[in-house]
C-alpha positions in Angstrom: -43.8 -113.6 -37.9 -43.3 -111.8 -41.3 -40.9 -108.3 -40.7 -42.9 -107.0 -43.7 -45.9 -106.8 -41.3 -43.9 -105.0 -38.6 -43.0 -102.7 -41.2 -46.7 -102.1 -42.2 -47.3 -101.7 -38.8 -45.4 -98.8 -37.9 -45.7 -97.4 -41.2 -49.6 -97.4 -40.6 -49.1 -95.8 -37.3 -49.8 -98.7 -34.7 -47.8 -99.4 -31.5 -45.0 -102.3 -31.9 -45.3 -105.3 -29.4 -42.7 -106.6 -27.3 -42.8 -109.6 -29.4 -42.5 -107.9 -32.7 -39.3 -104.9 -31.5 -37.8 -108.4 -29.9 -38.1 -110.5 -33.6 -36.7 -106.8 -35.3 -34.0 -107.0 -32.9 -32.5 -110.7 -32.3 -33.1 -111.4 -36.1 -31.2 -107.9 -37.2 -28.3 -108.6 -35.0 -28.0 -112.3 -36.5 -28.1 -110.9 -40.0 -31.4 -113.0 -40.7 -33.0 -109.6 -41.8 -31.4 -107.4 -44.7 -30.1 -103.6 -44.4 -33.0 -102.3 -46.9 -36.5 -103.8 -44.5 -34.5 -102.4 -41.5 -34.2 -99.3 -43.4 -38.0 -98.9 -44.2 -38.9 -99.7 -40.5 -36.2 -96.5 -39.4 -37.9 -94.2 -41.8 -41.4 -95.5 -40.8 -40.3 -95.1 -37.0 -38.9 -91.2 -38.1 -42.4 -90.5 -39.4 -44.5 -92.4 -36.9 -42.8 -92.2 -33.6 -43.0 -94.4 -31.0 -44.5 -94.3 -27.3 -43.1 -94.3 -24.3 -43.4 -97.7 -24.1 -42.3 -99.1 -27.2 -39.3 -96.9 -26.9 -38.3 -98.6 -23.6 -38.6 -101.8 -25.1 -36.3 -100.7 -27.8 -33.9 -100.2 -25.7 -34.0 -103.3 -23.2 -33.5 -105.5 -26.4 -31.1 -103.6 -28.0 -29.0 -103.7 -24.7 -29.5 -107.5 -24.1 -28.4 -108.0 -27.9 -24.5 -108.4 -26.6 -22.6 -108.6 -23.4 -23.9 -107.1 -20.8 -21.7 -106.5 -17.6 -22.4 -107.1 -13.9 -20.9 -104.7 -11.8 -23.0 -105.3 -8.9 -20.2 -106.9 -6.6 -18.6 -103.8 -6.4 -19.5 -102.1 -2.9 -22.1 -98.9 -3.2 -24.3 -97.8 -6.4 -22.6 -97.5 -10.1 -22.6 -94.5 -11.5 -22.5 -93.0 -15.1 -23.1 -89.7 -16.7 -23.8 -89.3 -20.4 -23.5 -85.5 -22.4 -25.6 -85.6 -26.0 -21.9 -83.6 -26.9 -21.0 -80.0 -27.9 -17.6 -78.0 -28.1 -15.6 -77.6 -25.3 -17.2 -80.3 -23.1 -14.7 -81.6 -21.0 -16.8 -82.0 -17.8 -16.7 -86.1 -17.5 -13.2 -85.3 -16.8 -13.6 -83.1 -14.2 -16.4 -84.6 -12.5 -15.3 -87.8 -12.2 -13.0 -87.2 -9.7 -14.8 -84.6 -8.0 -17.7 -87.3 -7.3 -14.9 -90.2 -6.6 -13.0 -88.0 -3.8 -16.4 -87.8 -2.0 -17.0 -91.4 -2.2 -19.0 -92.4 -5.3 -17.9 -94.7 -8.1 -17.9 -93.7 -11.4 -18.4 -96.4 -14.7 -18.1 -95.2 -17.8 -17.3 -95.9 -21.6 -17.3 -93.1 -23.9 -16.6 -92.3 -27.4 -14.2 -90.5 -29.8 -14.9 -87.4 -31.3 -16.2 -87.0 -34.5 -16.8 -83.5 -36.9 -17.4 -80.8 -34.9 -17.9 -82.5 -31.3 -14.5 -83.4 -28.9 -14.5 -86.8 -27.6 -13.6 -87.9 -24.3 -11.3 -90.5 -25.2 -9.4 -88.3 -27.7 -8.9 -85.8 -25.0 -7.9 -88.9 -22.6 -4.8 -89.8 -25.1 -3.6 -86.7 -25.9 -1.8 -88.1 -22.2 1.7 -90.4 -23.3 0.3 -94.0 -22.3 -3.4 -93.6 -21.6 -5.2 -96.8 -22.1 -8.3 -96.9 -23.2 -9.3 -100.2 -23.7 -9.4 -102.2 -20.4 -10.8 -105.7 -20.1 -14.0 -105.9 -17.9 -12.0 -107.7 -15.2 -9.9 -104.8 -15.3 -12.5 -101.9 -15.3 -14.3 -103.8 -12.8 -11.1 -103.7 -10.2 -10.3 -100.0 -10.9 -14.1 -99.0 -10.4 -13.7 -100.7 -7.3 -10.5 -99.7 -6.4 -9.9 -96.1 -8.1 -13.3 -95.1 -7.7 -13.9 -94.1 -11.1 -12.7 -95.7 -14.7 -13.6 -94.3 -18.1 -13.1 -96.8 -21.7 -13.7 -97.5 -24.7 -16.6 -99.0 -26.1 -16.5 -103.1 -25.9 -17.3 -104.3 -29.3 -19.7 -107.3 -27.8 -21.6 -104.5 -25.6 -24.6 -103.4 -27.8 -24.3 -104.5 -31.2 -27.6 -103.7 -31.9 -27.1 -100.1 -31.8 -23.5 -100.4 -33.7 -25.8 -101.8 -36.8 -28.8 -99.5 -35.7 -26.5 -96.3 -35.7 -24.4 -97.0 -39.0 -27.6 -97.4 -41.2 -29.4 -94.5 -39.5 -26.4 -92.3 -40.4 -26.7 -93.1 -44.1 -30.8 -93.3 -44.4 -31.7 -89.4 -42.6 -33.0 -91.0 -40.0 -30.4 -89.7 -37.1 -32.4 -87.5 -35.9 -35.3 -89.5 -34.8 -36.2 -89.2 -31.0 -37.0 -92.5 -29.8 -33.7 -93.6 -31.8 -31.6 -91.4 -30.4 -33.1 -92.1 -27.0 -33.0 -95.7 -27.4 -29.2 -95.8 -28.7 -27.9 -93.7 -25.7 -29.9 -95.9 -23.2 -29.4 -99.3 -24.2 -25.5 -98.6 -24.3 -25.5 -97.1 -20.7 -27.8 -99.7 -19.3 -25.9 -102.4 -20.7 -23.0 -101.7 -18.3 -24.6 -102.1 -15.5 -24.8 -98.6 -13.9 -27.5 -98.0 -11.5 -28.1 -94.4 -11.7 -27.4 -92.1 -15.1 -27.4 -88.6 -15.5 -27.6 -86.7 -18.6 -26.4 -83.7 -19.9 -28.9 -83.2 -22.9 -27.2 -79.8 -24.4 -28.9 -77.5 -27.0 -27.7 -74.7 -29.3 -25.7 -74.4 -32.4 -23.0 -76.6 -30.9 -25.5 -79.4 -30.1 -27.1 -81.9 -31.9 -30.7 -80.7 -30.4 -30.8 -77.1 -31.6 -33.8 -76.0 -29.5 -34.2 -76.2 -25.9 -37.6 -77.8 -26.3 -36.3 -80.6 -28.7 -33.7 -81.4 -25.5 -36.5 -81.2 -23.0 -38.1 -83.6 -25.0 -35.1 -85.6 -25.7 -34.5 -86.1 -21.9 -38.1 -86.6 -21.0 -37.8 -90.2 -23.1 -35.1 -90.5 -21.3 -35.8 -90.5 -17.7 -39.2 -92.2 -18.8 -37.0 -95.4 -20.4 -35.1 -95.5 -16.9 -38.2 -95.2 -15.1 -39.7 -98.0 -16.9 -36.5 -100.6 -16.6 -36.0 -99.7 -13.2 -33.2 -97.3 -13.2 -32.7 -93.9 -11.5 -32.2 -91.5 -14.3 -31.9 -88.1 -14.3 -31.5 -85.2 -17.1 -29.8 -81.3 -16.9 -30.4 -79.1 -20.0 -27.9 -76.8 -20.7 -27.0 -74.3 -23.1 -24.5 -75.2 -26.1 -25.2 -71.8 -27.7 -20.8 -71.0 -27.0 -18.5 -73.3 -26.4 -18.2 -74.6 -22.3 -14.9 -73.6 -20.7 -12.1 -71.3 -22.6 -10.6 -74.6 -24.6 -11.3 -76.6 -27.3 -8.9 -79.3 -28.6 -7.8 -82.3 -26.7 -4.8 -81.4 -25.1 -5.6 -77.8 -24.4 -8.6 -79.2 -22.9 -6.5 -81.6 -21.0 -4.9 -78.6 -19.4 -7.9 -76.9 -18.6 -9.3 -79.9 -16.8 -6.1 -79.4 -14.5 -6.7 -75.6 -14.0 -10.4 -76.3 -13.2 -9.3 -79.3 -10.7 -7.0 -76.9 -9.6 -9.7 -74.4 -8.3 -8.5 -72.1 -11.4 -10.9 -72.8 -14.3 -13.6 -71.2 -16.5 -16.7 -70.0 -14.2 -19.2 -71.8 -16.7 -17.6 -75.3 -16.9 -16.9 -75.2 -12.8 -20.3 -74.4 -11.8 -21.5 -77.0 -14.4 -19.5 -79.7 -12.8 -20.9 -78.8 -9.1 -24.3 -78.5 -10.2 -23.5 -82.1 -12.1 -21.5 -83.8 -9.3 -24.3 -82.7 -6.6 -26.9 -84.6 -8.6 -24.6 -87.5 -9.2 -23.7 -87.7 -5.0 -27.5 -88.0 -4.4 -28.2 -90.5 -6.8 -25.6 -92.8 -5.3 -27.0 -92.2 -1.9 -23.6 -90.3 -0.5 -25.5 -87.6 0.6 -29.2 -86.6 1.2 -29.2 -83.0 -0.2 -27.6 -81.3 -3.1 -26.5 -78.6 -1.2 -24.7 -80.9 1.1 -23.2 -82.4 -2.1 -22.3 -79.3 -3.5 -20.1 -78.4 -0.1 -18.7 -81.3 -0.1 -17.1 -81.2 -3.8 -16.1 -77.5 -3.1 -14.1 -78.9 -0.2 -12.7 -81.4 -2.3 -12.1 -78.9 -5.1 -10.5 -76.5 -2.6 -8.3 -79.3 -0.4 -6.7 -80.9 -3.4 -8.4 -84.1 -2.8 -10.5 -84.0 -6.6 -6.9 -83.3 -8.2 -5.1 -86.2 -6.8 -8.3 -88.5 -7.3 -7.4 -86.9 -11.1 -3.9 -88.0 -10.9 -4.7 -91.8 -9.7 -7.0 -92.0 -12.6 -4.7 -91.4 -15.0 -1.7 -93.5 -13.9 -4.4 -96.2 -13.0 -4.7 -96.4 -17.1 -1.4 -96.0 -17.9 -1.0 -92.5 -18.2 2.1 -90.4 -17.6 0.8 -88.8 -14.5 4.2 -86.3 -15.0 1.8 -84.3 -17.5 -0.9 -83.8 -15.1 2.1 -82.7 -12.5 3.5 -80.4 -14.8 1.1 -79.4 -18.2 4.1 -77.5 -19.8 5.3 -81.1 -20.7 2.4 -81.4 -23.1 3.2 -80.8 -26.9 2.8 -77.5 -27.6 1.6 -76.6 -31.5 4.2 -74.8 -33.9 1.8 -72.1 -34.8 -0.3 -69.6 -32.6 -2.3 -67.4 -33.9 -4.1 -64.5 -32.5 -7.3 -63.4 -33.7 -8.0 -59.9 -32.6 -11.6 -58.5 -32.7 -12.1 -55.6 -35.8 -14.8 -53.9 -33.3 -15.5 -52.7 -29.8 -18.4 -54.0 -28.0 -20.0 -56.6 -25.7 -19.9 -60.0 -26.9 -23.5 -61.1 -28.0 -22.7 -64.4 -29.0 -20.0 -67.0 -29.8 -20.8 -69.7 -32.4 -20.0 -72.9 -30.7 -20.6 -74.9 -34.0 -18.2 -72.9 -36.1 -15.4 -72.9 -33.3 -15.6 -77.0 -33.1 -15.6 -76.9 -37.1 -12.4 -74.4 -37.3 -10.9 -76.2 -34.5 -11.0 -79.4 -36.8 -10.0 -77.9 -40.1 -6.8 -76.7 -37.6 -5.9 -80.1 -36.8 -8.1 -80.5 -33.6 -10.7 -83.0 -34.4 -11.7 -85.7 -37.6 -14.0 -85.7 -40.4 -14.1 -89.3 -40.9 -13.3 -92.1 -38.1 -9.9 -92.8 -40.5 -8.5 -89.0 -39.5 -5.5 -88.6 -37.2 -5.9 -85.9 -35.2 -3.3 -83.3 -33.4 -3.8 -83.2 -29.8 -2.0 -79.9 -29.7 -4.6 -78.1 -32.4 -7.2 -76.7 -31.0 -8.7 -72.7 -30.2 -8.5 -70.6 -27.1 -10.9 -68.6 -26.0 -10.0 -64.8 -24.4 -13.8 -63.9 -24.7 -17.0 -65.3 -23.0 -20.5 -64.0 -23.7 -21.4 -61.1 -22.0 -17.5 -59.7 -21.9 -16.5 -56.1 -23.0 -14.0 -55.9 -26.1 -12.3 -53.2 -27.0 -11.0 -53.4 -31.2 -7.8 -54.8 -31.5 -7.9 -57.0 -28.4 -7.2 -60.8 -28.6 -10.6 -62.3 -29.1 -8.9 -66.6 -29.3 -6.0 -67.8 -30.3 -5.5 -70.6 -32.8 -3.0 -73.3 -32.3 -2.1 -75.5 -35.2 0.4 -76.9 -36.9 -0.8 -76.1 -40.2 0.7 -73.2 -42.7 -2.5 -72.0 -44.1 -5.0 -70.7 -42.1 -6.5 -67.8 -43.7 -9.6 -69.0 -44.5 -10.1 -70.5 -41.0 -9.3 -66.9 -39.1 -11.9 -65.6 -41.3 -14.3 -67.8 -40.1 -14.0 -68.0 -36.5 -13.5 -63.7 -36.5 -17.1 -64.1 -37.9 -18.1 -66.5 -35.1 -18.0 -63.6 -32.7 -21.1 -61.7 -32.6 -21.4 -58.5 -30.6 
């Protein structure tokens, strides 16, 4: 087989065989095929899509391309949820323990945060100690044990999508569905979880900026889980503000607690109930959502979510004394307030210029190289919908930076009304 056909193939619009994705795949991951044909196939893919099935395909060989873990010796169904990413999102954090105080087990690896979009595992070591970076004996005992464990990515897990991803990002081909699809999927499916569900997220915060590009998006989805035998399920939800009142890792951190604590933002709680009544279904814990959905309120209400929280954390090595007592967490030098110049109801919030200004304070990393400050990060006072009267406290920045004009400019403007 001659990868200049395959690349004819797609670029001429016909449907890829197993055979063909499988030579693409193996030979790409054994560096038998150079960057520049595997760029002309992404760009011919871009244009000329790929079915349902081909897409599935895709995914099943990029996901046997490395390690792929066995978690099936751990008592009831794994597990794992998966957010397309916004500003804000800290809901893996939160539902997590909700779902593994009523029983199910949560498996997860996640990634860092990158530009304008938090990452879980950022937000994880802004607590003293956390370890990310378990070995699969370990994560395997703690999912069994714990109920719910949440790493790094392995570097033998998937390196089909590590090559995939890096040339997409520098060719414009990112964007492509059935890449985007395929790169999620294989990664999730190569840890050995038996039910997903997926937050596909549109809006200016989101990478899908329509909520017809993320219907489509999570359609592939559930069709690639359907088609490897996998119970996959997809929510679409709005990124048009940022979820929750707080952006930046630690602050986030402490409004996981408040929100565990039966005292957070209305938007990210009833996300996380919505979320967590899915998840107890798909891992057979109860028949109904609304039964689900009781269950975690109890759990919410009875402390039992919380302390699932708490033995997470010092499971990984984290100073569970910061989840007892969030004053102890760093608190930045400067906060600023940013106080609205009109009166009115807030129209809008833009969720992409919040995650940028809450990088430029500190909060977040341009390139992969960046250190970030786990006490930078925004506040929101204001949701959509609230009434502001001018001169009232709109967010407050927190940063350890001097200079900040230009970045109070721009989130004032953020605020439509």
């Amino acid at each position: 087989m001659r990868f200049e056909e395959i690349i004819e193939h797609k670029r001429d619009g016909k449907v890829l065989t197993k055979e063909e994705i499988h030579f693409f795949i193996k030979n790409y991951v054994d560096d038998k095929i150079p960057d520049y044909q595997v760029s002309a196939l992404l760009m011919a893919i871009y244009l000329k899509g790929m079915n349902d099935e081909e897409t599935a395909i895709l995914t099943e060989e990029m996901r046997v391309s490395g390690k792929v873990w066995d978690l099936s010796d751990i008592p009831g169904l794994m597990a794992d949820k998966h957010s397309t990413g916004g500003v804000g999102d800290k809901v893996s954090l939160i539902l997590g323990p909700m779902i593994a105080s009523c029983g199910a087990k949560l498996a997860k690896m996640s990634g860092r945060g990158l530009g304008h979009t938090g990452g879980t595992l950022d937000k994880l070591e802004s607590i003293p100690g956390f370890n990310i970076n378990l070995s699969y004996d370990q994560f395997k005992e703690q999912v069994r044990t714990v109920g719910m464990a949440i790493i790094g990515q392995d570097k033998d897990i998937d390196p089909a999508d590590k090559k995939l991803y890096a040339l997409r990002d520098v060719t414009a081909t990112v964007s492509s569905v059935p890449l985007i699809a395929s790169s999620i999927m294989s990664k999730k499916l190569a840890l050995g979880s038996d039910c997903i569900l997926l937050d596909v997220k549109y809006g200016s915060g989101a990478f899908m900026k329509t909520k017809e590009d993320a219907e489509v998006l999570a359609n592939v989805m559930i069709n690639i889980g359907k088609k490897l035998g996998k119970d996959v399920k997809a929510e679409v939800t709005d990124m048009d503000q940022p979820l929750g009142m707080a952006v930046g890792n630690a602050l986030e951190i402490k409004e996981v607690i408040k929100t565990l604590k039966c005292n957070g933002p209305k938007d990210l709680t009833e996300l996380c109930l919505n979320s967590g009544a899915i998840m107890l279904v798909q891992s057979k814990i109860y028949a109904t959502e609304e039964e689900a959905r009781k269950a975690l309120l109890t759990n919410l209400e009875n402390g039992k979510a919380f302390d699932k929280f708490v033995e997470f954390v010092g499971a990984q090595g984290g100073d569970t004394s910061y989840i007892l007592d969030p004053s102890k967490f760093e608190v930045a030098k400067n906060i600023i307030p940013i106080y609205s110049q009109k009166s009115g109801i807030v129209k809008r919030i833009d969720a992409l210029t919040i995650g940028k200004c809450s990088m430029e304070l500190g909060g977040g990393r341009e390139t992969m190289e960046d250190v970030i400050d786990m006490s930078a990060g925004i506040i929101l006072n204001k949701k959509i919908g609230d009434e502001v009267k001018e001169g009232e406290v709109l967010c407050t920045l927190h940063t350890n930076k001097l200079d900040t004009v230009s970045i109070e400019e721009k989130v004032i403007k953020a605020f439509e009304f």
